[in-house]
C-alpha positions as CSV (number, residue, x, y, z in Angstrom):
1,X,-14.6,17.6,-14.1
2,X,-16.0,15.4,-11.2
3,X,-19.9,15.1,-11.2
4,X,-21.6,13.7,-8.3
5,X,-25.2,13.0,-8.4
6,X,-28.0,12.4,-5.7
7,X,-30.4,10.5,-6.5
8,X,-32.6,11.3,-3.6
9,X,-32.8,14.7,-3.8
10,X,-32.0,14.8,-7.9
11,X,-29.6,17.2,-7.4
12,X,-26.0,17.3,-8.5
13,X,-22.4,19.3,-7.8
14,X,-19.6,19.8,-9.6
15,X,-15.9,20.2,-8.8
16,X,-13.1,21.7,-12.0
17,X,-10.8,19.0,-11.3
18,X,-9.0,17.1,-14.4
19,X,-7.3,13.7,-14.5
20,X,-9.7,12.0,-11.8
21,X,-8.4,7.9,-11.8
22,X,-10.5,7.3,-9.0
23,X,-13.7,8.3,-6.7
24,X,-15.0,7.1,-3.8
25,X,-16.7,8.1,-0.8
26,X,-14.9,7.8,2.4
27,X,-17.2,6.5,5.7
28,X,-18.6,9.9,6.4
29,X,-19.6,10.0,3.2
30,X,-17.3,12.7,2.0
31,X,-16.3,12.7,-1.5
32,X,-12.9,11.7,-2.0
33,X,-10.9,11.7,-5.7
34,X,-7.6,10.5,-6.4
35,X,-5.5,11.8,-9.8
36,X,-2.3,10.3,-10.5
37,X,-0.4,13.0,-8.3
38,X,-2.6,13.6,-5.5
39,X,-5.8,12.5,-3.2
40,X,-8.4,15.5,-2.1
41,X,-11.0,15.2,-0.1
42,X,-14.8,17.0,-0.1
43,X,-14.4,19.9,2.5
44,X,-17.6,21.1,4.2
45,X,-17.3,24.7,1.7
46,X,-18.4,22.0,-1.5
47,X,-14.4,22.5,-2.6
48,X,-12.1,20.1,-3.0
49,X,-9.1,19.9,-0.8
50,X,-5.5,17.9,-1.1
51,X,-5.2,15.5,1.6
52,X,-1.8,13.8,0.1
53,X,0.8,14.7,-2.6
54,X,2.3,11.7,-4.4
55,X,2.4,9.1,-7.3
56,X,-0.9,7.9,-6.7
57,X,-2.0,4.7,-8.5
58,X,-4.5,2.7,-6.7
59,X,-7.5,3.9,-3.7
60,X,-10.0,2.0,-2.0
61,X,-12.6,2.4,1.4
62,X,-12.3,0.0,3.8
63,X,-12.9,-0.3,7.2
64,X,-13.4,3.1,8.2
65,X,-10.2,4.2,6.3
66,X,-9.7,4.9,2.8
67,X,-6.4,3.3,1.5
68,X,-4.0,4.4,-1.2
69,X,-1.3,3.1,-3.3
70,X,1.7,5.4,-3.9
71,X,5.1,4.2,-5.9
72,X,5.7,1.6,-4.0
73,X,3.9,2.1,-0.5
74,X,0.8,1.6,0.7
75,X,-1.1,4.5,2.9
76,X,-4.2,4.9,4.9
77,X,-5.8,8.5,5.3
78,X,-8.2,8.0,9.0
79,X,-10.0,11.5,9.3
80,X,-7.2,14.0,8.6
81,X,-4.3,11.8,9.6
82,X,-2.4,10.6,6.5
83,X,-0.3,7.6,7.6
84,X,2.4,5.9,4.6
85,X,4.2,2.9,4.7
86,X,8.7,2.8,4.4
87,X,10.0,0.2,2.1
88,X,6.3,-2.0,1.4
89,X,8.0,-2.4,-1.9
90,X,4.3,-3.0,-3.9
91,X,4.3,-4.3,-7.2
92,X,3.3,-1.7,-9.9
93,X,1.1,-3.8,-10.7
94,X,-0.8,-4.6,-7.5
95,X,-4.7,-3.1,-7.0
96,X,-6.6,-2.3,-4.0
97,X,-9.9,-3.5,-3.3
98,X,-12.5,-2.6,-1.5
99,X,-13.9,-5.3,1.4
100,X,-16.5,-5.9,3.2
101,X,-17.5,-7.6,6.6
102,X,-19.3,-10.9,6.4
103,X,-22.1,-10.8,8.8
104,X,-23.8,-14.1,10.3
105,X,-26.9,-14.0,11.6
């Protein structure tokens, strides 16, 4: 089970989904969960929905793009466009991390 909580409006939701490794929001600030075989995305009907099917093992918002590790490739989902790298070879061991901007001023 994912729980989501607003702490504006005190309110929560709740989606049946087990085996959640990771949760983020993506830049429109839609809810996005990752299990170890697959990345779904909030939809506007409160469900979740699969954006990608794979060996998932690493996901992280950044830059207007949330970013994914899968066996040994790295991918980007932009909107509804799922882009995957060919032959990355990443370690098994490598982690994505989130990063942001330095602003001067």
């Amino acid at each position: 089970m994912v729980r989501v909580f607003d702490a504006q409006t005190t309110s929560s939701r709740s989606f049946p989904l087990g085996g959640a490794d990771f949760v983020s929001f993506d830049p429109s600030g839609r809810l996005v969960v990752a299990t170890g075989g697959a990345i779904y995305f909030e939809a506007a009907q409160g469900v979740l929905d699969v954006q990608y099917e794979g060996n998932v093992h690493g996901l992280a918002v950044s830059g207007g793009r949330v970013w994914f590790a899968s066996g040994s490739e790295l991918g980007m989902i932009e909107g509804t466009h799922v882009s995957i790298t060919s032959g990355q070879h990443l370690s098994g061991s490598a982690r994505l991390a989130a990063h942001r901007a330095a602003t001067c001023g």
